[in-house]
N, CA, C and O atoms as a DFTB+ gen file, in Angstrom:
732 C
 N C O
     1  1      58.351     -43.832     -14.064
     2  2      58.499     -44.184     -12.663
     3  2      58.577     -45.711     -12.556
     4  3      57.983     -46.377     -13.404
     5  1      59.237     -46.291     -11.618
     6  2      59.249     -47.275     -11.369
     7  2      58.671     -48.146      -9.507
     8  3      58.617     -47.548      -8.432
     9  1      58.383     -49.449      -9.733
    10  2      57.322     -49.311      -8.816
    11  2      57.181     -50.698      -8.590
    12  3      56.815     -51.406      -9.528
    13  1      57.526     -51.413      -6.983
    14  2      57.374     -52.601      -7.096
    15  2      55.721     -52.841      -6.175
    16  3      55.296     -52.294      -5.158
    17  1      54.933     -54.215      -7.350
    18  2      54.163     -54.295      -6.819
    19  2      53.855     -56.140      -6.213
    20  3      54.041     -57.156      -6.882
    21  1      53.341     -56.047      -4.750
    22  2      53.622     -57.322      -4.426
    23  2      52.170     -57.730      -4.012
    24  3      51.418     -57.089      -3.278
    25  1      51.876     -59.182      -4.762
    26  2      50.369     -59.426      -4.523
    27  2      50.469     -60.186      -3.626
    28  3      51.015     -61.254      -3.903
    29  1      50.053     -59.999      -2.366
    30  2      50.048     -61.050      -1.284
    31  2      48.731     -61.825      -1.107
    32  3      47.718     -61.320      -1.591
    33  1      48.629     -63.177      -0.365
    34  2      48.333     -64.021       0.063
    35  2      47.112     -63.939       0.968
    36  3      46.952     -64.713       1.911
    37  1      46.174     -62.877       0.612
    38  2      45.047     -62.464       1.550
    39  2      43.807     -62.593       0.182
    40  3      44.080     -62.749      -1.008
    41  1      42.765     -62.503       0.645
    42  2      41.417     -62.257       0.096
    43  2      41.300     -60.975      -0.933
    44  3      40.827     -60.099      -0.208
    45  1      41.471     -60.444      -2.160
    46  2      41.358     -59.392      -2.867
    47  2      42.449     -59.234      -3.799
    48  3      42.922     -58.120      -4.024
    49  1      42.826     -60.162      -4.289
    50  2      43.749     -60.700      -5.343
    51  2      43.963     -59.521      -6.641
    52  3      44.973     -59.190      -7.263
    53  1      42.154     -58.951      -6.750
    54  2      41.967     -58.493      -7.743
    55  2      42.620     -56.892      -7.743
    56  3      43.100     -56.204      -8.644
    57  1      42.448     -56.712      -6.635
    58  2      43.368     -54.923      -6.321
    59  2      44.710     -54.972      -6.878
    60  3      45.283     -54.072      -7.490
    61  1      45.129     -56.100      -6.600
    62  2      46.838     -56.161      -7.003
    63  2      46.449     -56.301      -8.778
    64  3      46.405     -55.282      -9.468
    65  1      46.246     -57.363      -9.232
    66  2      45.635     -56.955     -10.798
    67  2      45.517     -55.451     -11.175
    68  3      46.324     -54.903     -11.926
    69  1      44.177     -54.656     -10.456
    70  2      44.013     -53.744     -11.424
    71  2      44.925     -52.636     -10.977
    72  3      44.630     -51.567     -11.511
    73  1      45.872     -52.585     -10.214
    74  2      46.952     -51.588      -9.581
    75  2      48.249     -52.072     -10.617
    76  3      49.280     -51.471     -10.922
    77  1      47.836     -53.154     -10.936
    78  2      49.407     -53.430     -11.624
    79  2      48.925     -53.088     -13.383
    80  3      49.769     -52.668     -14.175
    81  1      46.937     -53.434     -13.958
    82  2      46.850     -53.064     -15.069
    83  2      47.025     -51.192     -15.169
    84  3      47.503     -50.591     -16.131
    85  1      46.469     -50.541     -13.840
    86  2      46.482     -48.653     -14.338
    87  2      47.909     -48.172     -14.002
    88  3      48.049     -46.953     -14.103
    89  1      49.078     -48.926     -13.595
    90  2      50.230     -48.483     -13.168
    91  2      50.926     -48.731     -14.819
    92  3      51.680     -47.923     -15.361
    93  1      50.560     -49.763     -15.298
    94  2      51.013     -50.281     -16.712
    95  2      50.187     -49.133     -17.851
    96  3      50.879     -48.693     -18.769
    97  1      48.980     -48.764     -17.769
    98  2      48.634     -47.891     -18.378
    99  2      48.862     -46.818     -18.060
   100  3      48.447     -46.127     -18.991
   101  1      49.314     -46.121     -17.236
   102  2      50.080     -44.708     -16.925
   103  2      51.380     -44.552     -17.271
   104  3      51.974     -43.477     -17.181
   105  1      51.880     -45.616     -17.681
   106  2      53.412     -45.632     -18.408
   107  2      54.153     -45.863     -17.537
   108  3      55.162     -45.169     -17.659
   109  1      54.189     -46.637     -16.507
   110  2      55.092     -46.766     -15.545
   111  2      56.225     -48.318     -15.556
   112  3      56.119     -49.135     -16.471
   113  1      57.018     -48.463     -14.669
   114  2      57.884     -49.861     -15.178
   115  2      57.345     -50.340     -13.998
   116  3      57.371     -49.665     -12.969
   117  1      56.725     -51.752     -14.070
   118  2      56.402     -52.449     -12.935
   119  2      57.104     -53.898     -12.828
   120  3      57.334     -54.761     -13.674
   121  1      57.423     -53.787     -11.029
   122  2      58.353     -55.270     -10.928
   123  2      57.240     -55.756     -10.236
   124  3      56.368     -55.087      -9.682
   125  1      57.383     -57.588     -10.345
   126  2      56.090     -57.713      -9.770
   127  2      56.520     -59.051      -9.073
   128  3      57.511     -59.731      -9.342
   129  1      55.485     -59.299      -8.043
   130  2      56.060     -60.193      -6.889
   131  2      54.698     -60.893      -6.288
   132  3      53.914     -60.215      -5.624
   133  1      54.478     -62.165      -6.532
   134  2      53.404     -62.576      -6.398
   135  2      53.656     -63.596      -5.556
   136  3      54.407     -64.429      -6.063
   137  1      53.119     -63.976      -3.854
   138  2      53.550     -64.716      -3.181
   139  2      52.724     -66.565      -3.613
   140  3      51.942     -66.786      -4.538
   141  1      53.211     -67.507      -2.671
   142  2      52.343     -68.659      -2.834
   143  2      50.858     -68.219      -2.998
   144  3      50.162     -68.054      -4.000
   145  1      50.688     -68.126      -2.060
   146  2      49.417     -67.877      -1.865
   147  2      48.621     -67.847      -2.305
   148  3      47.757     -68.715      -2.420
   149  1      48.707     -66.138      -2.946
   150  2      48.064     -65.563      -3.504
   151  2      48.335     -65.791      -5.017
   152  3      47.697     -64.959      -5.663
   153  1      48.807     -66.336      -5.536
   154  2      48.938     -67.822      -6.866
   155  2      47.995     -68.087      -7.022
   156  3      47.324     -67.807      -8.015
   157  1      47.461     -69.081      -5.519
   158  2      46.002     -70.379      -5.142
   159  2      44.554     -68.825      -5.416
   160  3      43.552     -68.817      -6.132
   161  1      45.092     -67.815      -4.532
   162  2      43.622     -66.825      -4.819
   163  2      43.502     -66.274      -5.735
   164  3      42.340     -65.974      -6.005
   165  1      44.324     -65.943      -6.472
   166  2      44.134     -65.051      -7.837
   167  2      43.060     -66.251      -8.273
   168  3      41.838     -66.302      -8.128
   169  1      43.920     -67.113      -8.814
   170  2      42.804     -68.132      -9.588
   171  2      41.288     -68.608      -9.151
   172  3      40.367     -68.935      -9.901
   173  1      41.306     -68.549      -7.706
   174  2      40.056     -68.541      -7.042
   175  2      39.165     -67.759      -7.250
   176  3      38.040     -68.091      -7.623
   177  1      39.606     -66.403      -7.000
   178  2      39.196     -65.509      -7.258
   179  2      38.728     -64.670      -8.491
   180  3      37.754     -63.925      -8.598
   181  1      39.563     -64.957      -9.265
   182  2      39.516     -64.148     -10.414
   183  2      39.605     -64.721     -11.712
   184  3      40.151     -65.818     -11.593
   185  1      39.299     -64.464     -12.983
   186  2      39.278     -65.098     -13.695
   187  2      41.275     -65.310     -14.372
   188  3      41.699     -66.202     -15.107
   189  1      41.957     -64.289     -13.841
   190  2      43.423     -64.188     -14.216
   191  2      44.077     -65.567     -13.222
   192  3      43.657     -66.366     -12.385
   193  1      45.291     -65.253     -13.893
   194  2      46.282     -66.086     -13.958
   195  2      47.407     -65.872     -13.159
   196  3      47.644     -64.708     -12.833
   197  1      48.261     -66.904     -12.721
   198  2      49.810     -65.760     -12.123
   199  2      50.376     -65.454     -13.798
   200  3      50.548     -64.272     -14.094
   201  1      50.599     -66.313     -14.653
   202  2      50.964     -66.128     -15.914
   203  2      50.807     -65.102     -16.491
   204  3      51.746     -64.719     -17.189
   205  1      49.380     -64.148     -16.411
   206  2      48.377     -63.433     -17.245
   207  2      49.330     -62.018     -16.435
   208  3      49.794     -61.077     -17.078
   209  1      49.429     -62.152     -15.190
   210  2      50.098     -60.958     -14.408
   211  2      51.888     -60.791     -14.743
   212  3      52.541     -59.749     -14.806
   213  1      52.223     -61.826     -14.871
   214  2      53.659     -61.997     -15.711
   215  2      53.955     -61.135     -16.969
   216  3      54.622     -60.183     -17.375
   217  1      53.052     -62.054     -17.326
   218  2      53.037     -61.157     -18.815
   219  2      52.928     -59.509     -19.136
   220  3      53.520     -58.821     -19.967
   221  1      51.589     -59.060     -17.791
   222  2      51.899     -57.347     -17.824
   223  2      52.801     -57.039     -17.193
   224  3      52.815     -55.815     -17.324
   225  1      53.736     -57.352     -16.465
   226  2      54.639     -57.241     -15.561
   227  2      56.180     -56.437     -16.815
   228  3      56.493     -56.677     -17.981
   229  1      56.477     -55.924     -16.248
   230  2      57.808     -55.398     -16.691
   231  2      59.149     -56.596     -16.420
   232  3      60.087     -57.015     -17.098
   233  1      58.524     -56.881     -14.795
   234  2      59.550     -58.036     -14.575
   235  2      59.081     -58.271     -13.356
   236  3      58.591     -57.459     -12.571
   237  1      59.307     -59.809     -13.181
   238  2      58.866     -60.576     -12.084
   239  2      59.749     -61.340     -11.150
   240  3      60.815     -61.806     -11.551
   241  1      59.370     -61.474     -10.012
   242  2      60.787     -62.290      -8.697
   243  2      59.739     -63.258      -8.066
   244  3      58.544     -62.985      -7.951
   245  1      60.381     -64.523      -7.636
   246  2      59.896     -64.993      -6.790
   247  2      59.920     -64.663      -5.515
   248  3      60.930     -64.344      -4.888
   249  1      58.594     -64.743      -5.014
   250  2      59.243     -64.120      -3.356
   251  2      59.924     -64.998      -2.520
   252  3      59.596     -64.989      -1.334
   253  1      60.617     -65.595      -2.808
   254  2      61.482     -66.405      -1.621
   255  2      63.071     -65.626      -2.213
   256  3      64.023     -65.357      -1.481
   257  1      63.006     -65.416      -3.515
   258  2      64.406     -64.854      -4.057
   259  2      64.947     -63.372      -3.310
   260  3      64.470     -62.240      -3.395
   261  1      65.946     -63.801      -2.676
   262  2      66.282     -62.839      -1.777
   263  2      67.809     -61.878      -2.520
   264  3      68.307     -60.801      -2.194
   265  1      68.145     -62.805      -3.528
   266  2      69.007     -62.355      -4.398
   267  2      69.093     -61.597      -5.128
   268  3      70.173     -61.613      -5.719
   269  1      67.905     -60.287      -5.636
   270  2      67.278     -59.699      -6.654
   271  2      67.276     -58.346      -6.488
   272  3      67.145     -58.010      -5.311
   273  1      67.387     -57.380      -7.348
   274  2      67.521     -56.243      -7.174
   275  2      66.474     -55.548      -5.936
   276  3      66.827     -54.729      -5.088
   277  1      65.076     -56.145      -6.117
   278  2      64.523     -55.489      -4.875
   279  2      64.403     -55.656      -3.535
   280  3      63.507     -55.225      -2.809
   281  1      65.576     -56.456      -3.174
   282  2      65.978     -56.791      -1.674
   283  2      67.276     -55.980      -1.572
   284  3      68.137     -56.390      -0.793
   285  1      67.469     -55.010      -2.192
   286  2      68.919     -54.065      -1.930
   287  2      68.025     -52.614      -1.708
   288  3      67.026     -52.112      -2.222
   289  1      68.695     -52.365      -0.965
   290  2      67.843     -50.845      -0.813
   291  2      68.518     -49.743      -2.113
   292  3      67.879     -48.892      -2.731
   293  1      69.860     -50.055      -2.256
   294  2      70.344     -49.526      -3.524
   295  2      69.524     -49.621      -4.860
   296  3      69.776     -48.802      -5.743
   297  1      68.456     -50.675      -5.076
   298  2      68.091     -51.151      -6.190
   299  2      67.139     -49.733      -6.085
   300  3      66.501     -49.645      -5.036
   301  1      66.991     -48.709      -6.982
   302  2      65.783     -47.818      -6.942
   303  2      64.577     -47.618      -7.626
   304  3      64.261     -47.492      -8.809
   305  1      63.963     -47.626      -6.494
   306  2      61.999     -47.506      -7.091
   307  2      61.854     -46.003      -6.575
   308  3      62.467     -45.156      -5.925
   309  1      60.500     -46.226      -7.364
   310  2      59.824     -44.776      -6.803
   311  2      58.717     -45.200      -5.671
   312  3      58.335     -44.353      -4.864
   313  1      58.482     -45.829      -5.656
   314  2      57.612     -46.493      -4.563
   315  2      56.844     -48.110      -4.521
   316  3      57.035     -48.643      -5.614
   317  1      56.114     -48.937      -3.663
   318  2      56.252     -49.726      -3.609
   319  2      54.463     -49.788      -2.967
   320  3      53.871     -49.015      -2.214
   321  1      53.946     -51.237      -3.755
   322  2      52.452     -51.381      -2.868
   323  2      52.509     -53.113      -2.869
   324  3      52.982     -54.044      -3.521
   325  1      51.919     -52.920      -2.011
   326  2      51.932     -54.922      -0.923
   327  2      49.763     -54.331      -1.377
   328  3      49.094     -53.413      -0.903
   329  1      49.408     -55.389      -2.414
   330  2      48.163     -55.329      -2.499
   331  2      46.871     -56.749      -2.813
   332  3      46.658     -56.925      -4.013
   333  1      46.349     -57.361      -2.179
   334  2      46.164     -57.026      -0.685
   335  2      47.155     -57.350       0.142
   336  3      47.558     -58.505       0.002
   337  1      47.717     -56.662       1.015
   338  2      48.292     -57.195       2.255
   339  2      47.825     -57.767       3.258
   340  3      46.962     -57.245       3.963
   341  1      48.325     -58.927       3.474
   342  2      47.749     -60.018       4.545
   343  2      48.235     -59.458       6.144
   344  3      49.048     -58.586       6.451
   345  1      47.508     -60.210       6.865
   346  2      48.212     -59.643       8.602
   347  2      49.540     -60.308       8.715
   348  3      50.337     -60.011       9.604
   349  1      49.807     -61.364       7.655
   350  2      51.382     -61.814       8.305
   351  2      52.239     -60.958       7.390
   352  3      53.462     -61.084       7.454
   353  1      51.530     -59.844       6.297
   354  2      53.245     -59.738       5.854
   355  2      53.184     -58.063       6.292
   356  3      54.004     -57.145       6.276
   357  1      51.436     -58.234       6.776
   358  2      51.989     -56.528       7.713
   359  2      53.087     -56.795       8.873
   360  3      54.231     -56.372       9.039
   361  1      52.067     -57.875       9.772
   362  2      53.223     -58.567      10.996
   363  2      54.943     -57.821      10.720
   364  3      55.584     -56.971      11.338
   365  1      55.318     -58.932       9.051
   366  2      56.573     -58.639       9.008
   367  2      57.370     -57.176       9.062
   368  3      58.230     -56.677       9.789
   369  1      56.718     -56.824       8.059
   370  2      56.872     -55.527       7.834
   371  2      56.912     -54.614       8.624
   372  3      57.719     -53.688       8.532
   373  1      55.932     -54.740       9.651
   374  2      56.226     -53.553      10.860
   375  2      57.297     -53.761      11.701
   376  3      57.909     -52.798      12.163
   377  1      57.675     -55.185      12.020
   378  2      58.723     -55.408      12.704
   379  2      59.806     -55.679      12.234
   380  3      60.627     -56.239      12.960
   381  1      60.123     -55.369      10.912
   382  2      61.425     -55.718      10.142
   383  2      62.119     -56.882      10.152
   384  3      63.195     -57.081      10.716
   385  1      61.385     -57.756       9.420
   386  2      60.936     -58.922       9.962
   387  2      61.442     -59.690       8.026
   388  3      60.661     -60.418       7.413
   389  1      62.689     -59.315       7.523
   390  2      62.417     -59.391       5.316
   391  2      62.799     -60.963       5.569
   392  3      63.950     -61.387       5.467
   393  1      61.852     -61.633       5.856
   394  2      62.287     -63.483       4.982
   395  2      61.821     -63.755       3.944
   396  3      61.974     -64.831       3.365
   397  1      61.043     -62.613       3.476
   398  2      60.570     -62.802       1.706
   399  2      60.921     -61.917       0.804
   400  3      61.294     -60.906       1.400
   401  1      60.994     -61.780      -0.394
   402  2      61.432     -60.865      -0.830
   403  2      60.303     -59.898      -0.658
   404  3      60.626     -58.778      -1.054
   405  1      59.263     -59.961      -0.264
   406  2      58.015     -58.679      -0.032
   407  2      58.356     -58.022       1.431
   408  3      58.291     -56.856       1.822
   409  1      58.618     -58.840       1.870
   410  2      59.231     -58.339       3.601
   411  2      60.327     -57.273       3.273
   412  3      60.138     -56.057       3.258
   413  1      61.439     -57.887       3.028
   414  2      62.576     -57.560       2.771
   415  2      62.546     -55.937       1.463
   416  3      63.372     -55.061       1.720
   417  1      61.832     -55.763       0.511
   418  2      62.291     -55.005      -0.072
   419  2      60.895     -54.204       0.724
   420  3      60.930     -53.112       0.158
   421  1      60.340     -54.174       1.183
   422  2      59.759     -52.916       1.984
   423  2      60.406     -52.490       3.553
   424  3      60.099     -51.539       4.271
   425  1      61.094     -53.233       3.703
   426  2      62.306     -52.717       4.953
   427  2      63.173     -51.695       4.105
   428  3      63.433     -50.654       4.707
   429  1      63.700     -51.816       2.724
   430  2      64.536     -51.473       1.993
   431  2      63.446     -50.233       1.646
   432  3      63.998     -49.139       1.763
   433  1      62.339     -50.161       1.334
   434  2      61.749     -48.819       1.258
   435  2      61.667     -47.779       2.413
   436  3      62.156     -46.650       2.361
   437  1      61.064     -48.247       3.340
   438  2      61.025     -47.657       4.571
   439  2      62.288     -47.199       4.464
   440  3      62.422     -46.023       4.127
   441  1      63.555     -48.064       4.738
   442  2      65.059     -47.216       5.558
   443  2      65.439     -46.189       4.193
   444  3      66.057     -45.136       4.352
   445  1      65.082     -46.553       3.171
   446  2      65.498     -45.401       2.290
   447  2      64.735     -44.418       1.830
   448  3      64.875     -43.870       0.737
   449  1      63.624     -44.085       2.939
   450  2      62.359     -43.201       2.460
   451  2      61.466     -43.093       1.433
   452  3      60.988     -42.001       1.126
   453  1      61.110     -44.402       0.703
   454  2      60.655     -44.216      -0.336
   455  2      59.095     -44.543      -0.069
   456  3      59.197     -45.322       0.879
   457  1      57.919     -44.437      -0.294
   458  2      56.930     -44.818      -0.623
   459  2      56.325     -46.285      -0.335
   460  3      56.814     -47.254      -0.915
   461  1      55.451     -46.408       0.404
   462  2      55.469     -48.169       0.701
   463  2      53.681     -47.513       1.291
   464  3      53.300     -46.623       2.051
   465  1      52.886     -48.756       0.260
   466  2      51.313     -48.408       0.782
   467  2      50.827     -49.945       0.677
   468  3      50.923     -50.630      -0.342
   469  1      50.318     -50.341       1.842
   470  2      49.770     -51.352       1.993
   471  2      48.771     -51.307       2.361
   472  3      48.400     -50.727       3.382
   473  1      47.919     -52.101       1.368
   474  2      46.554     -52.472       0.914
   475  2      46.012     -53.907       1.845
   476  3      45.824     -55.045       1.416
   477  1      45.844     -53.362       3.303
   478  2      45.395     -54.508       4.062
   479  2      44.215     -54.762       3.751
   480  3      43.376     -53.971       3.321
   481  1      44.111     -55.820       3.947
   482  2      42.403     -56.639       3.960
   483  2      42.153     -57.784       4.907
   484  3      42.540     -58.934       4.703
   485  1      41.555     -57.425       5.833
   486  2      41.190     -58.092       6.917
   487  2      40.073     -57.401       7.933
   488  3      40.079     -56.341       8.560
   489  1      39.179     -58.405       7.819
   490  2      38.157     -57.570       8.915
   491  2      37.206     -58.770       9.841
   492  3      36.439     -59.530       9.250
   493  1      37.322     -58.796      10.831
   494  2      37.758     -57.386      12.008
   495  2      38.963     -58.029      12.374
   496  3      39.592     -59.087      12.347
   497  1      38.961     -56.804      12.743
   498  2      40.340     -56.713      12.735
   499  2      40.937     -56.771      14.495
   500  3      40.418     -56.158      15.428
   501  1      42.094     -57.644      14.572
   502  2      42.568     -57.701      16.126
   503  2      43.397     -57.044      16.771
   504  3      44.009     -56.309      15.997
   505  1      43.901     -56.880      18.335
   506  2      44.721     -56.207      18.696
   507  2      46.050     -56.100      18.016
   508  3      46.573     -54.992      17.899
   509  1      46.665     -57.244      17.534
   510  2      47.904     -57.622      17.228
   511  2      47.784     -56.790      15.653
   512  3      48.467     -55.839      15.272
   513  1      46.975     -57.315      15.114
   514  2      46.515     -56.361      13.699
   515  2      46.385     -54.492      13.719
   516  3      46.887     -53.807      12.828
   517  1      45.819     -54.059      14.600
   518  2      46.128     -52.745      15.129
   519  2      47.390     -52.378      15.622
   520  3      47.852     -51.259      15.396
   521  1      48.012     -53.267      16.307
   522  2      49.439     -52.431      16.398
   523  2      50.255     -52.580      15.819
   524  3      51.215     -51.858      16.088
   525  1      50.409     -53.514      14.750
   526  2      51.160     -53.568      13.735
   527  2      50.740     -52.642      12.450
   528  3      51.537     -52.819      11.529
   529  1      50.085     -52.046      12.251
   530  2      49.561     -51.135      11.640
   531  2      49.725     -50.082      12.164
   532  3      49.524     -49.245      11.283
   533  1      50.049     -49.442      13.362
   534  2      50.132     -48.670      14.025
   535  2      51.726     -48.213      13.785
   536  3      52.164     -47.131      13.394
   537  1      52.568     -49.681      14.239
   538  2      54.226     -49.913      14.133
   539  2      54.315     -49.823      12.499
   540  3      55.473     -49.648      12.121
   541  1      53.497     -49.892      11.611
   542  2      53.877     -49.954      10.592
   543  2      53.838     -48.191       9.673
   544  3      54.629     -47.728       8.852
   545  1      52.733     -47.678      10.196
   546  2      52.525     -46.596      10.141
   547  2      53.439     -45.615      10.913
   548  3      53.462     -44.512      10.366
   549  1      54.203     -45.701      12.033
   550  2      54.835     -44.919      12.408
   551  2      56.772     -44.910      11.716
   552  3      57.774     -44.201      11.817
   553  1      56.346     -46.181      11.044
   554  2      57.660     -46.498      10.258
   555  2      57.648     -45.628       9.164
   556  3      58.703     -45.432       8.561
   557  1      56.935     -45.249       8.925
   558  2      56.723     -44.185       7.604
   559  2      55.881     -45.057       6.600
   560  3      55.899     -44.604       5.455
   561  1      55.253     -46.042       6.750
   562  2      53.973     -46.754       5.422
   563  2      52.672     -46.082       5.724
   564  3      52.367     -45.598       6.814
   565  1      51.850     -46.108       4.514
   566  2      50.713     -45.489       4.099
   567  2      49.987     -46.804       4.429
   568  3      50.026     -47.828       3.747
   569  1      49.259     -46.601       5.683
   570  2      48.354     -47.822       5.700
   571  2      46.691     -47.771       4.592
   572  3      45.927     -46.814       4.469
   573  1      46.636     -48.509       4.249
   574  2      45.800     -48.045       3.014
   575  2      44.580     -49.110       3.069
   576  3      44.515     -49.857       2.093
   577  1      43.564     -49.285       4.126
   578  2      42.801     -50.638       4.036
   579  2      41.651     -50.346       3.035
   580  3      41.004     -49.316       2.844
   581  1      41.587     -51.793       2.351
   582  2      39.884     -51.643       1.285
   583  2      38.850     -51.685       1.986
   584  3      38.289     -52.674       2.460
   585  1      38.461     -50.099       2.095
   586  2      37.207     -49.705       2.952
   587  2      36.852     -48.867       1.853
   588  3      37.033     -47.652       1.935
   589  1      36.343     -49.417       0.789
   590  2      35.775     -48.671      -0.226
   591  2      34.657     -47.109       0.429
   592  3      34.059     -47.095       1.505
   593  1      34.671     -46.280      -0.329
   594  2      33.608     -45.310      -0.316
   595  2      32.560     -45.380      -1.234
   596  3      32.373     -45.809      -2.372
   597  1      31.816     -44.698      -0.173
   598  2      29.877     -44.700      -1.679
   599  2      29.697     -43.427      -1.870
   600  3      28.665     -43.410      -2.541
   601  1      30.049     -42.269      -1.709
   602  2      29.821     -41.013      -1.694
   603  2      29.976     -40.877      -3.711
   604  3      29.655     -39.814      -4.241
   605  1      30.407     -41.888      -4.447
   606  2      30.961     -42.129      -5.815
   607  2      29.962     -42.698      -6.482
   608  3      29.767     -42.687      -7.697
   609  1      29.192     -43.312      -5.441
   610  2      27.486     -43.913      -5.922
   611  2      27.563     -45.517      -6.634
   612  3      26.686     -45.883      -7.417
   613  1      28.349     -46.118      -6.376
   614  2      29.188     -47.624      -7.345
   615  2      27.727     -48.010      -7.228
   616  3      26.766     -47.826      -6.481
   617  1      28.165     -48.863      -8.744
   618  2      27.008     -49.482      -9.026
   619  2      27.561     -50.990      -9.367
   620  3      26.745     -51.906      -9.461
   621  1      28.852     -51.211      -9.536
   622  2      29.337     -52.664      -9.718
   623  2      30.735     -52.979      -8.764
   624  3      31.354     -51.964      -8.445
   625  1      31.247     -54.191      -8.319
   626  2      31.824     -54.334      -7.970
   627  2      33.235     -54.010      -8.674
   628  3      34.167     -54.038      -7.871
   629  1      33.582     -53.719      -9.953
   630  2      34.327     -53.140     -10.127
   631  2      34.734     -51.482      -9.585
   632  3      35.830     -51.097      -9.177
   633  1      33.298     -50.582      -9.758
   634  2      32.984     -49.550      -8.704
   635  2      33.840     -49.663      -7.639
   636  3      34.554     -48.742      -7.242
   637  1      33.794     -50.688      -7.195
   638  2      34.421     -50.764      -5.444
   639  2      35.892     -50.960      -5.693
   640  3      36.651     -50.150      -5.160
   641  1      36.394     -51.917      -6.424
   642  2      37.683     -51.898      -6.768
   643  2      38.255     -50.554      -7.623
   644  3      39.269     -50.000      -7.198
   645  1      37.757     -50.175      -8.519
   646  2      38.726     -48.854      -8.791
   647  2      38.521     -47.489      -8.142
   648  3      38.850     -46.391      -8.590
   649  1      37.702     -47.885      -6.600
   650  2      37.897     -46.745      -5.967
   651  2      38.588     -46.837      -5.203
   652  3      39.133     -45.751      -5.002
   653  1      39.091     -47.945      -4.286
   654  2      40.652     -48.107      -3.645
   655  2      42.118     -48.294      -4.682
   656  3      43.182     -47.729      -4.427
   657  1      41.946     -48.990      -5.590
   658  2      42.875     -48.417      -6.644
   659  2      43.229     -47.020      -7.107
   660  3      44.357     -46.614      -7.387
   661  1      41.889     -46.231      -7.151
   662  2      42.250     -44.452      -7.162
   663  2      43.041     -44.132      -6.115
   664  3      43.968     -43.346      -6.309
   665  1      42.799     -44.722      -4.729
   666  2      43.556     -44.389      -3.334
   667  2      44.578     -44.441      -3.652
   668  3      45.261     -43.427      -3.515
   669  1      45.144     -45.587      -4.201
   670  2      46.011     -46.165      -4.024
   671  2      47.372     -45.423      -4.834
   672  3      48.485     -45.202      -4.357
   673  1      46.770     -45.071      -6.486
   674  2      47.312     -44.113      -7.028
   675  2      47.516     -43.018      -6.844
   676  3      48.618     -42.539      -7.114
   677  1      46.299     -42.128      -6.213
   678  2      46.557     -40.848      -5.492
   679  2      47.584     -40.856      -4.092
   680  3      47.817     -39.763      -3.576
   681  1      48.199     -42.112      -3.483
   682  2      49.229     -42.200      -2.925
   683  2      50.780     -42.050      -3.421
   684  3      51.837     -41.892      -2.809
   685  1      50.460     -42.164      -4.735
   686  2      51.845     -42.164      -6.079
   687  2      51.749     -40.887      -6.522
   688  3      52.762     -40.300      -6.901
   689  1      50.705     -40.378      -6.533
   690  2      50.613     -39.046      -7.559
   691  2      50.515     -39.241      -8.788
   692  3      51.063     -38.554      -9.649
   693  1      49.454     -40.674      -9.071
   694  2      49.391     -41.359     -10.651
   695  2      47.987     -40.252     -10.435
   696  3      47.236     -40.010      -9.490
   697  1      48.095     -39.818     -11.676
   698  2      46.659     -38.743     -12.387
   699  2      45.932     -40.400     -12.530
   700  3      46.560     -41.398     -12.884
   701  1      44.541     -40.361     -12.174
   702  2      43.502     -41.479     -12.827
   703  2      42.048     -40.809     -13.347
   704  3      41.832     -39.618     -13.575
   705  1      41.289     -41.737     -13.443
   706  2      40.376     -41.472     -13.469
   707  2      38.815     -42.343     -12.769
   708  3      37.621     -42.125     -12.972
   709  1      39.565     -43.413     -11.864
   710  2      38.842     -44.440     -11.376
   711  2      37.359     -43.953     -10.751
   712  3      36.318     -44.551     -11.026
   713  1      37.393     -43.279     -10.246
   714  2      35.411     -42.996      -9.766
   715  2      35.706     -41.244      -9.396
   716  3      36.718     -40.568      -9.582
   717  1      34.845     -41.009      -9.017
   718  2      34.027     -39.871      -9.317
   719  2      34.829     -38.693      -7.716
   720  3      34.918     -39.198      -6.597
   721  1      35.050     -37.983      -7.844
   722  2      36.079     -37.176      -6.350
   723  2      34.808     -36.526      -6.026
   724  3      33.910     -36.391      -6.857
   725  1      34.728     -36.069      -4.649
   726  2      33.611     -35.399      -3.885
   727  2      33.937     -33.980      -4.516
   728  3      35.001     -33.724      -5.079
   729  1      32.811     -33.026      -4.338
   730  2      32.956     -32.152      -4.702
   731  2      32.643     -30.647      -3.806
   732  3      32.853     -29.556      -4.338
């Protein structure tokens, strides 16, 4: 399967990491799209690199490159995750709004029915943030916010991250094994 993943410019750098390391360990081809931004937070955040994400990457675009296979809706994926997604590139996205290549090739998912789950992170959250989530959701995207669950019993903050990463995969129909399913 193939699968573009775009790390945006919000707080949780690390979701896009470990969505792009269990998508790479499930055997999948990953294109990968890492905005400014979230460049400055990965490194803040995390002990990785944009480099370190390159390197697992199948293949990488700048997001301003509007020239690239994943700004054609012809170009085909099997689905697509914006992780974390910030409120400006939900903004875009709900209103079809592509001046980046993360904008732009999830307009190109949406109109061609494919799979598009965005991993917002923002709290609390505002009116303008609700209805764009709302507009974005009625576009056909999987709004997908990191509102981790405890019913799994986490005991580390990784806990918390590979249980919205399980979400996130069980949105693909990737088999995992990230935390523990209710029973």
């Amino acid at each position: 399967m193939k699968y573009l993943l775009s790390v945006g410019g919000a707080s949780g750098s690390i979701y896009g990491v470990r969505i792009l390391e269990e998508l790479k360990k499930s055997g999948n081809e990953v294109h990968l799209v890492v905005s400014v931004g979230a460049k400055k937070i990965l490194e803040h955040e995390t002990t990785y690199t944009y480099e370190d994400l390159n390197k697992m990457a199948d293949f990488s675009y700048e997001n301003n490159d509007l020239f690239v296979g994943p700004a054609s809706g012809s170009f085909q994926l099997d689905g697509m995750i914006v992780a974390p997604c910030s409120m400006k590139m939900l903004s875009a996205i709900a209103n079809g709004y592509g001046d980046t290549l993360t904008s732009r090739a999830a307009c190109c998912c949406l109109k061609e029915g494919r799979k598009l789950v965005l991993v917002i992170r923002e709290t609390p959250l505002d009116l303008p943030g609700i209805k764009n989530m709302l507009a974005a959701k009625q576009s056909g995207t999987i709004i997908l916010p990191a509102m981790p669950g405890f019913y799994h019993k986490p005991k580390t903050i990784d806990d918390l991250v590979n249980f919205i990463v399980g979400k996130v995969l069980d949105q693909l129909d990737i088999k995992h094994s990230l935390f523990k399913r209710w029973k």
